[in-house]
Legacy VTK file of the C-alpha trace (Angstrom):
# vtk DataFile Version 3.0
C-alpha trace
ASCII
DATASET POLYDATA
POINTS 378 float
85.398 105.340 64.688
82.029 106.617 64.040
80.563 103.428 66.027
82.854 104.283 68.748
81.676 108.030 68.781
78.059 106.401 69.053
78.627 104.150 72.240
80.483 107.207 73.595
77.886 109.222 73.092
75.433 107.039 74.640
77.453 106.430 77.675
77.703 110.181 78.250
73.737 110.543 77.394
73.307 107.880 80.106
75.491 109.439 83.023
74.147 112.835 82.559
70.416 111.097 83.130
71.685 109.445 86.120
73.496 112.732 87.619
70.259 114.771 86.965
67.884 111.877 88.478
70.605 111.191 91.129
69.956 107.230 90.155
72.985 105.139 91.140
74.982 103.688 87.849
77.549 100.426 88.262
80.213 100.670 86.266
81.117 97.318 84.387
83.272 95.811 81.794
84.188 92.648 82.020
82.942 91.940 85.254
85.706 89.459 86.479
86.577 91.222 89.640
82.568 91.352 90.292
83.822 89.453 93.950
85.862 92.630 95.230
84.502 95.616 97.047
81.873 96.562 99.701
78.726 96.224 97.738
77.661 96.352 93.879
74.367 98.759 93.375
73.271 100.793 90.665
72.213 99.782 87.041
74.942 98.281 84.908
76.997 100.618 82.669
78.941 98.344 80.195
82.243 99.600 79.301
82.697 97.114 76.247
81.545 99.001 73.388
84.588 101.460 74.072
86.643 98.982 72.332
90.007 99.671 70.559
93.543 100.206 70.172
94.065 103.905 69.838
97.623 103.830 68.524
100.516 101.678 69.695
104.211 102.987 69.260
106.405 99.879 69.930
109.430 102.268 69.176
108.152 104.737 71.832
107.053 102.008 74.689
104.007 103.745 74.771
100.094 102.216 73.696
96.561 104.176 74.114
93.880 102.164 74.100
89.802 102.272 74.954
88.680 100.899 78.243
86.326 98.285 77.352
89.082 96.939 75.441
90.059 92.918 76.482
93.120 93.357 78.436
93.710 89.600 76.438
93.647 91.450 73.143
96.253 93.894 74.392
98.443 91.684 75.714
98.451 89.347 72.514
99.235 93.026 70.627
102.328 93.709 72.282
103.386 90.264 72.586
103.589 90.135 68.630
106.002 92.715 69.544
107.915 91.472 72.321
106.643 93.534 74.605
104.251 93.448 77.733
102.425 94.669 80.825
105.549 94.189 83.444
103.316 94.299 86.580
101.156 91.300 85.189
97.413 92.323 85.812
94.989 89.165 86.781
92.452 88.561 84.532
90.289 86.454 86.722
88.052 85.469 84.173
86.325 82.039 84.323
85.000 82.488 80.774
87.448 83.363 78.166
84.704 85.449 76.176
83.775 87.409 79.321
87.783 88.155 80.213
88.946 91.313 82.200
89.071 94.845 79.975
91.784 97.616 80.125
89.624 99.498 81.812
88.985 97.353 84.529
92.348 96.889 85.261
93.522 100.048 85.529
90.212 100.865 87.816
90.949 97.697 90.303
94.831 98.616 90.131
95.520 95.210 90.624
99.459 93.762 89.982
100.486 90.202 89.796
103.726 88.174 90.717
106.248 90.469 89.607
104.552 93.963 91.499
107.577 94.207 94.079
110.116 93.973 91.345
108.612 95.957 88.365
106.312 98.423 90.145
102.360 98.545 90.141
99.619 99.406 87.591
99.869 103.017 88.522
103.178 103.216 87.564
102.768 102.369 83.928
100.000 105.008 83.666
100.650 108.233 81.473
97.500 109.324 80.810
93.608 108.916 80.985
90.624 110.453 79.628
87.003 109.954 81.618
83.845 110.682 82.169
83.526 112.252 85.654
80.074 112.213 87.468
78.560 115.729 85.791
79.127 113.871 82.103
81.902 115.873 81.350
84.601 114.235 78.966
88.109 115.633 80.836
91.861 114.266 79.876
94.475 114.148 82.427
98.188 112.763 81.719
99.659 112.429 77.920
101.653 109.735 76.254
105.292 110.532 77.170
106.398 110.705 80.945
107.176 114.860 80.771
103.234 115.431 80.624
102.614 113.275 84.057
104.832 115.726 86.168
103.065 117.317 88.829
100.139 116.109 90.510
99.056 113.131 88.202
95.158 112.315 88.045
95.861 109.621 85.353
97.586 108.097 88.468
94.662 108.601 90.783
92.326 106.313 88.711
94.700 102.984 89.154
92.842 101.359 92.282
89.639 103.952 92.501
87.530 100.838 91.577
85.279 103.554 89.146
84.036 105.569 92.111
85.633 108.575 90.597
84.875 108.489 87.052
84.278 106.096 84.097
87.465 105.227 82.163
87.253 105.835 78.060
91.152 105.705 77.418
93.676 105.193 79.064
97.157 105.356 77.775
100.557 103.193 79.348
103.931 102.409 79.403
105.147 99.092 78.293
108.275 97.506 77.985
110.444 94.631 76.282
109.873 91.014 77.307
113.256 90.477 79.535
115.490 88.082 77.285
116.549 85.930 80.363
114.277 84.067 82.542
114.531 81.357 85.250
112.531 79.627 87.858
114.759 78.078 91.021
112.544 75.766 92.924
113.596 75.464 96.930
111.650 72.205 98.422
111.437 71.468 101.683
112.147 74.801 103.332
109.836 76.505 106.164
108.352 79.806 105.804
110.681 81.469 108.493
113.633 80.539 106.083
112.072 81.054 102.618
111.577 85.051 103.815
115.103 84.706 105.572
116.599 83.949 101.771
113.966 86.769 100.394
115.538 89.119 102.277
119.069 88.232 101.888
118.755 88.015 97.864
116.734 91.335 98.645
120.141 93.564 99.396
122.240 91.592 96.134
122.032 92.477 92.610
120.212 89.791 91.774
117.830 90.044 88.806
114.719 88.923 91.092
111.340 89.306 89.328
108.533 87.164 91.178
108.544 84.710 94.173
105.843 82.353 96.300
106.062 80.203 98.625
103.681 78.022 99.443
102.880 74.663 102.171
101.594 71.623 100.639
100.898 68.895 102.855
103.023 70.256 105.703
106.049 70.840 103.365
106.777 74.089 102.252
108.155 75.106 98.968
110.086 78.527 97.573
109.652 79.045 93.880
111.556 82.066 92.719
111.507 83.774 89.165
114.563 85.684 88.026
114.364 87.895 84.581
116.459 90.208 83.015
119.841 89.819 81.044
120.863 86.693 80.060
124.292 86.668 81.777
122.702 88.367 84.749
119.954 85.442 85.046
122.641 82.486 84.425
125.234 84.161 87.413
122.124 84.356 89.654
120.555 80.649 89.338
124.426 79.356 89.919
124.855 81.798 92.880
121.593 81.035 94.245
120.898 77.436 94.085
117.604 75.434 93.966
115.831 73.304 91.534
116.057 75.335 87.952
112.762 74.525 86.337
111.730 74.059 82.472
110.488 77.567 81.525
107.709 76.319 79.355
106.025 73.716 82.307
106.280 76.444 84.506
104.919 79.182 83.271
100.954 77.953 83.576
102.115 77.807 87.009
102.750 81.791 87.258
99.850 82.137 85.649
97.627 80.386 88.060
98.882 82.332 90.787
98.554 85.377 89.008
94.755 84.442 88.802
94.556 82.510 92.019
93.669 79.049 90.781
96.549 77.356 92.196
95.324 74.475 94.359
96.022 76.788 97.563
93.541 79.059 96.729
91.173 76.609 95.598
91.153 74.045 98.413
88.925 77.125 99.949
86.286 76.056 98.687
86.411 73.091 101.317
85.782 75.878 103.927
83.202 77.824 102.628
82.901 79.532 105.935
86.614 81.168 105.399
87.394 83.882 103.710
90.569 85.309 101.326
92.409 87.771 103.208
94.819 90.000 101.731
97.910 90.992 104.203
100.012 93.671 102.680
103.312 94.344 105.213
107.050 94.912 104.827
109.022 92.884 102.341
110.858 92.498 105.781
108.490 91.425 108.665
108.945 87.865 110.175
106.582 85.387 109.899
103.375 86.179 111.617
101.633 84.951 114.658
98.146 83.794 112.484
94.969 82.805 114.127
94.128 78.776 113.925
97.737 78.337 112.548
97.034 79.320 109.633
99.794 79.008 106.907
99.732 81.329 104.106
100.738 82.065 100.683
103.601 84.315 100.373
104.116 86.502 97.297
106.181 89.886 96.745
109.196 88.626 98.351
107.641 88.610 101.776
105.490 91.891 101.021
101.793 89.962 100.228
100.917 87.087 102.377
97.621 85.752 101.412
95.676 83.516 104.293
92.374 81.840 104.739
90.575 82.491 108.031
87.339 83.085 108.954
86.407 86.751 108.726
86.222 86.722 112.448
89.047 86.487 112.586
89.583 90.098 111.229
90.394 91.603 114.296
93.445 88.731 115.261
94.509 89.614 111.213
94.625 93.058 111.019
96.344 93.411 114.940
99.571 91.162 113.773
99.636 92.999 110.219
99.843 96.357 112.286
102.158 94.795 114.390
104.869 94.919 111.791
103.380 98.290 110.051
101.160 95.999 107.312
97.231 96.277 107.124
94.593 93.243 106.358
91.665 93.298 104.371
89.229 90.688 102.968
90.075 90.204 99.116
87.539 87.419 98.731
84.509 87.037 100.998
83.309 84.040 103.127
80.671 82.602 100.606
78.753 81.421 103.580
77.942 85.279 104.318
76.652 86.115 101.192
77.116 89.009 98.732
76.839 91.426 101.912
79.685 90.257 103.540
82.209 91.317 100.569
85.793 91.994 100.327
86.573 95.366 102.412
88.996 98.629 102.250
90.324 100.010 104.901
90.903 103.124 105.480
94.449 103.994 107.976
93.154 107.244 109.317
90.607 109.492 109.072
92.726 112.182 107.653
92.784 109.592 104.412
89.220 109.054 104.537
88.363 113.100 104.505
90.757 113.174 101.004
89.041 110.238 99.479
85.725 111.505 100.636
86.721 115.308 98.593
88.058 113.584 95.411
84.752 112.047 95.680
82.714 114.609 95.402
84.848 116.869 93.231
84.495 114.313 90.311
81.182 112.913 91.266
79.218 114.843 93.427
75.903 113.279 92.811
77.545 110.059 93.910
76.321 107.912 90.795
79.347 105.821 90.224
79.624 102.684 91.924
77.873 103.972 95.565
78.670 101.581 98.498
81.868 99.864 96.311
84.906 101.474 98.675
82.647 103.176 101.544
79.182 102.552 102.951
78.789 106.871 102.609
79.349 107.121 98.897
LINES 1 379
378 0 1 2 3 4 5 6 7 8 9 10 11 12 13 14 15 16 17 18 19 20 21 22 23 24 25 26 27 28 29 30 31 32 33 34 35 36 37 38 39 40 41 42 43 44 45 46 47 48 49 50 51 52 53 54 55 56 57 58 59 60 61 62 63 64 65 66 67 68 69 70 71 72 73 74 75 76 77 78 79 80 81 82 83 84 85 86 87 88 89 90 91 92 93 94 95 96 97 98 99 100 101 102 103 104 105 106 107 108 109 110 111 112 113 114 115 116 117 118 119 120 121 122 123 124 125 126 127 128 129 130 131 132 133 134 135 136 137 138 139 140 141 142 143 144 145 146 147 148 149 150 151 152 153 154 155 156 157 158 159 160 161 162 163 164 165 166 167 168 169 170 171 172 173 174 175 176 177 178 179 180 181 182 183 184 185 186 187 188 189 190 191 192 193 194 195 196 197 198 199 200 201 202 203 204 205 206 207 208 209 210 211 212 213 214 215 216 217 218 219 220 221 222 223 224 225 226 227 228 229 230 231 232 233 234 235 236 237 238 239 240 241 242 243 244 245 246 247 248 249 250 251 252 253 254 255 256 257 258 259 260 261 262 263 264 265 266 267 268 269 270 271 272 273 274 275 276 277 278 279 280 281 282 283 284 285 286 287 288 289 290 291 292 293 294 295 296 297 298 299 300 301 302 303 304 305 306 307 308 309 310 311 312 313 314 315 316 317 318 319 320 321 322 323 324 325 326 327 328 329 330 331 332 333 334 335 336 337 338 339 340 341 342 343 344 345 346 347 348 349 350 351 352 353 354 355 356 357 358 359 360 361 362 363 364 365 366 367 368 369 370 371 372 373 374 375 376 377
């Protein structure tokens, strides 16, 4: 504890320098979602030496823990207790020994497979404590769902990519590993009928946790992951058909495109002058009218579609995502337009940038923390 109080202390020592010298400070733990974001600039503050499990109440569904915590080492703590992080955060880490923190993940608010089923990383949070930009140590949120009623700032830090503050603690809801669990494999099916069978499962009680479908090779595929109750998972794969698949050979599968290392993400690297865009629309909308043809990956039930296109292509993208209410962004930038070129967040309206612009400079009005990561003005 004391050694924690020291790298705390240090932190704060360093953030009030930088807010009285104005000098621009990047926030960092584990660095594995370095690739996201307008532009990294500022000297590196390393979140690792806030390290620790605060307390974890298995009984309660409820864990605190420090942010430059490994979000590995938490998982493999509440796996000992059958327990996990529903909403399956990527860990995009190349090196096991340089792996994602807590901290990290809350900041990127980043959900894997089984977001459109279980809900996102904000939904799990209950409470945070932070350092905002005038080195002042402030704790929003509790440990028990009563204290997050209201207007939730613990909530406000899932997806502010540290722009608002630096993460020290952050406590979250967990829950049981779901007994059941099933993977139904659909081959040869097109995209326009894998989202026609999305959406029909959609409206049942069906115990639907995670889905893709992907094109290999001009043949698409429809893998769907069902968990909950046992009975409730064995009525579904009989009502619903398909391949069912060994749990234990496919689960390195979920995994991979959790972290996007399935061969559809890597066979980018073919096309270095394409790019990883990120289409977010309504479980609902069709199949869309892409640029060069372009075939994409479909999580979320029809909700993410992931595609790989030039980035001029960005205005074709984002017009058919708006078509059907959605937005497009870059998630991964064109590697042939270097680290200026990176992955990019829109803003819908100017009424939403003026509110992210006022959060900014109520908890960072210097503008040390990550300048240039979510808007050119910060």
């Amino acid at each position: 504890m004391q050694g924690m109080d020291h790298a705390l202390n240090q932190i704060t020592d360093r953030v009030r320098a930088a807010a009285a010298d104005q000098t621009p400070l990047r926030i960092r733990g584990g660095g594995t979602k370095d690739f996201h974001g307008l532009a990294l600039h500022g000297e590196v503050l390393d979140t690792r030496g806030l390290g620790g499990i605060v307390s974890y109440e298995p009984s309660e569904l409820v864990v605190t823990v420090r942010a430059g915590t490994p979000l590995a080492e938490l998982e493999a703590l509440l796996a000992e207790q059958g327990q996990c992080l529903p909403f399956e955060p990527p860990h995009f880490a190349k090196n096991p020994s340089e792996g994602a923190t807590v901290g990290g993940m809350v900041a990127a608010g980043l959900s894997g497979p089984a977001r459109a089923s279980v809900g996102a990383v904000r939904d799990y949070m209950l409470g945070v404590t932070l350092l905002n930009g005038k080195a002042e140590l402030l704790t929003f949120g509790g440990q028990v769902m009563k204290n997050v009623a209201g207007y939730d700032v613990s909530r406000l830090m899932a997806g502010a990519w540290g722009t608002l503050g630096l993460l020290t603690e952050v406590s979250l809801k967990v829950l049981p590993v779901a007994p059941g669990e099933a993977t139904l494999r659909f081959d040869g099916i097109n995209q326009a009928d894998a989202l026609r069978k999305l959406h029909a499962w959609g409206g049942q009680p069906l115990p639907l946790n995670a889905s893709c479908w992907v094109q290999d090779e001009g043949v698409g595929t429809l893998y769907v992951r069902l968990r909950g109750a046992m009975a409730a998972v064995e009525a579904a794969c009989k009502a619903m058909g398909g391949t069912r698949m060994d749990n234990a050979t496919v689960a390195p599968d979920w995994v991979a495109c959790r972290d996007q290392t399935l061969p559809w993400f890597a066979a980018r690297a073919a096309q270095p002058g394409h790019a990883l865009w990120r289409l977010s629309v309504p479980a609902t909308a069709p199949v869309l009218a892409l640029p060069g043809g372009a075939q994409p990956l479909v999580e979320w039930h029809g909700a993410l579609r992931w595609v790989q296109a030039p980035e001029s292509a960005g205005d074709a993208l984002r017009e058919a995502a708006h078509a059907v209410g959605g937005s497009a962004s870059v998630f991964v930038a064109a590697s042939a337009y270097g680290s200026s070129a990176r992955g990019q967040f829109y803003l819908q309206s100017s009424a939403l940038e003026q509110i992210h612009t006022r959060l900014k400079h109520s908890f960072d009005p210097a503008g040390i923390f990550n300048p240039g990561r979510m808007a050119h003005a910060w």
